[in-house]
C-alpha positions as CSV (number, residue, x, y, z in Angstrom):
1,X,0.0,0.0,0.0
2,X,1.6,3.1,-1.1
3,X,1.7,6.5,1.5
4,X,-1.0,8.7,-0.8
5,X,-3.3,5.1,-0.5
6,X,-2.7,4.9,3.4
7,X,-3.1,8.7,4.0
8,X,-6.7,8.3,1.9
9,X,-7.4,5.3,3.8
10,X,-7.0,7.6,7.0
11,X,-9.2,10.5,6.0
12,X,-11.8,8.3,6.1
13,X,-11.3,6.3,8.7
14,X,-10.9,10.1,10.2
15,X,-14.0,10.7,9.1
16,X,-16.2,7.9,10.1
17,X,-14.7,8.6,13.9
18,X,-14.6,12.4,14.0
19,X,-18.5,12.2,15.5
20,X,-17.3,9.8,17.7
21,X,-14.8,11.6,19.2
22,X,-16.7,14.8,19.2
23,X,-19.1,12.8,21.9
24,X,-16.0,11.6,23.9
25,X,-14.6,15.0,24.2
26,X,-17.9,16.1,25.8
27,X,-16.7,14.5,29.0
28,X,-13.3,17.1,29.1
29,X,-16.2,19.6,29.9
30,X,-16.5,18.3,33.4
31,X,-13.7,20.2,35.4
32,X,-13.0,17.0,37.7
33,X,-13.1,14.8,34.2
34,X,-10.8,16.9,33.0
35,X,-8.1,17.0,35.5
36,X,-7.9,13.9,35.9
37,X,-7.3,12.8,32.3
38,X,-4.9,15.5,32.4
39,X,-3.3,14.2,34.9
40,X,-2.9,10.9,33.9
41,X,-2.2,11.6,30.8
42,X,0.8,13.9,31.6
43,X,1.7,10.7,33.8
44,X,1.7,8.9,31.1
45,X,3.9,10.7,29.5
46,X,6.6,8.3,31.0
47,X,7.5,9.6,34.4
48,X,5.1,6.7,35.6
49,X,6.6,3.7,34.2
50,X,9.9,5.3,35.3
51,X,9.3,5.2,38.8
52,X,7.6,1.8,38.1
53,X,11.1,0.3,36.6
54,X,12.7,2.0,39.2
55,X,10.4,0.9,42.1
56,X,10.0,-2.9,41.3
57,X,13.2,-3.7,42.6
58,X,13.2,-1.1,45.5
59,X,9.2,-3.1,46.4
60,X,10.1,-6.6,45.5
61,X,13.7,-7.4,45.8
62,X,16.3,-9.2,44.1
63,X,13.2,-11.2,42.0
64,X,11.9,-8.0,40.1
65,X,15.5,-7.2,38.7
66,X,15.1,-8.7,35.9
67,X,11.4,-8.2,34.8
68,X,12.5,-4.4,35.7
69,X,15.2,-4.9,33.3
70,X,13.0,-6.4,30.3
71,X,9.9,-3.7,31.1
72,X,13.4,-1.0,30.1
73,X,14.0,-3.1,26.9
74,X,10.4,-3.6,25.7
75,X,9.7,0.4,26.7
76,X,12.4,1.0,24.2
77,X,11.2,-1.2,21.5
78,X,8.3,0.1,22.0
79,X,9.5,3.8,21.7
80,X,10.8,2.9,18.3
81,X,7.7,0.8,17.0
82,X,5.6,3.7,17.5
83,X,8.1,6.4,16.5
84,X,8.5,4.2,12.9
85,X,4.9,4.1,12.8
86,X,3.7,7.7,13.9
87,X,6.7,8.8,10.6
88,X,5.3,6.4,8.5
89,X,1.0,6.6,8.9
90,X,1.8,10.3,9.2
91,X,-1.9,10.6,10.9
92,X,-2.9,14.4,12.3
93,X,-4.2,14.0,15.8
94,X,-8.3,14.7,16.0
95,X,-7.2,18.4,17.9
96,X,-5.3,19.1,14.5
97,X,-7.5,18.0,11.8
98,X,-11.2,19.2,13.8
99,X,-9.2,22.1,15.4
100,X,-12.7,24.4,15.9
101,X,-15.1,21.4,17.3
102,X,-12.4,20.1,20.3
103,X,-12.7,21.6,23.4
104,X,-10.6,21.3,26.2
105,X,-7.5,20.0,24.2
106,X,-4.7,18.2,25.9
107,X,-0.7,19.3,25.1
108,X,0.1,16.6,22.2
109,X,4.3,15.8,22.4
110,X,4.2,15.7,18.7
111,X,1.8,16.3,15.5
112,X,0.6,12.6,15.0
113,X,-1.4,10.0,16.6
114,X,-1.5,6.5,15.4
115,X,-0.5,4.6,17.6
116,X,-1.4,5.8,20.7
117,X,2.5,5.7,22.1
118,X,0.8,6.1,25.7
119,X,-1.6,3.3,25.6
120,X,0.8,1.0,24.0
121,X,3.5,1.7,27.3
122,X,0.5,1.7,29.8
123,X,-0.6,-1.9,28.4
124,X,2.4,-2.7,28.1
125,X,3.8,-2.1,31.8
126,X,0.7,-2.5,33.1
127,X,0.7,-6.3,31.7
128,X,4.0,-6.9,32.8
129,X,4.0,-5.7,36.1
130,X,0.4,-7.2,37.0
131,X,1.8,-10.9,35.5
132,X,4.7,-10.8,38.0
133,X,3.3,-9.0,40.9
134,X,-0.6,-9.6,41.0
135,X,-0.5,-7.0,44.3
136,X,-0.1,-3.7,41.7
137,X,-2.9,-4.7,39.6
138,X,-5.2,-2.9,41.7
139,X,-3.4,0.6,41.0
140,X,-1.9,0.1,37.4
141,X,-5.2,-1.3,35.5
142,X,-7.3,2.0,36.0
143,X,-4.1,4.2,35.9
144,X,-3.6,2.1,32.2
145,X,-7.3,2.5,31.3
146,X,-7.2,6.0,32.7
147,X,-3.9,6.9,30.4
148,X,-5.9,5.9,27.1
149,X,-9.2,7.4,27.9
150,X,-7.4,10.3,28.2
151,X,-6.1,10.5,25.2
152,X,-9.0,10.2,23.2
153,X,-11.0,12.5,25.7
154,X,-8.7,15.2,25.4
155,X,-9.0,14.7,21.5
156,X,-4.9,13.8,21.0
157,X,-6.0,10.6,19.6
158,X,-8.7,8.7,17.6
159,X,-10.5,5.8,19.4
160,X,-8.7,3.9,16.9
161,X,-4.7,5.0,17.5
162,X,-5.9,3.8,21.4
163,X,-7.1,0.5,20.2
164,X,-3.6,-0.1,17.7
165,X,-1.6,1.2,20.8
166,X,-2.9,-1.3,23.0
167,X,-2.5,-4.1,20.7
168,X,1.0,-3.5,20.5
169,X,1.7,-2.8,23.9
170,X,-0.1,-6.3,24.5
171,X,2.2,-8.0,21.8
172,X,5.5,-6.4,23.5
173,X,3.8,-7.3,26.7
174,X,3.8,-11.0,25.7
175,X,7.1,-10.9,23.9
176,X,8.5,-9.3,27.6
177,X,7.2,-11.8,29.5
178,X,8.5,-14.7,27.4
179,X,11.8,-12.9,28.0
180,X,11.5,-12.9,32.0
């Protein structure tokens, strides 16, 4: 598929889900809402899953060194998956392309949005550190699911960049835990 067939294939796809995230960015309206999508969303950014990596060890001794260790490695491959893709899909995020109709915008860290980068490490981490210690599950799955709503809430992505970003971050999830 050539990049003028994928950039058409896009616009609609933009299209079909502008409505859709037009409704979910109704919910930014509510200050509370708001904040905290903000919130977790600028915690998503990575400081979180820094102080993850960085805790795991500090929490869980010498037996979270190395799934600490593979969560760095797959939050770098994952860095570069997305980074190829986001250069190569060359998608505008919804607060770009229906710049008039979002309200309440978040602050995007770069002009394209598929895939979500922030779901896919939120999946990703989250998967991980839940497999190997069940006792963080309770924090890190609605901090993950709270990271991705954001980002369609705060228009910085379509429903569908979410949806590719957590497929990934499930795939590097798997391919991290068949490493630890």
């Amino acid at each position: 598929m050539s990049s003028h067939d994928l950039s058409a294939l896009f616009e609609r796809i933009d299209a079909a889900e502008h409505a859709l995230c037009l409704r979910l960015n109704c919910a930014a309206a509510v200050a509370p809402v708001r904040g905290v999508l903000k919130a977790a969303s600028r915690l998503g950014d990575g400081v979180a899953w820094y102080v993850l990596i960085i805790s795991l060890p500090i929490l869980f001794g010498r037996s979270a060194v190395r799934p600490a260790i593979v969560m760095a490695v797959t939050g770098i491959a994952g860095l570069l998956v997305y980074a190829w893709l986001k250069r190569t899909v060359v998608r505008e995020r919804p607060l770009i392309t229906y710049r008039a109709s979002i309200e309440f915008p978040g602050s995007p860290l770069d002009r394209y949005s598929f895939p979500s980068g922030h779901t896919l490490h939120a999946v990703s981490f989250t998967w991980q550190a839940v497999a190997h210690f069940g006792d963080l599950a309770w924090i890190l799955i609605p901090f993950a699911f709270l990271v991705a709503a954001s980002r369609v809430v705060l228009g910085l992505h379509y429903l569908t960049d979410v949806l590719a970003g957590a497929l990934l971050g499930a795939m590097l999830a798997a391919a991290g835990l068949a490493l630890s």
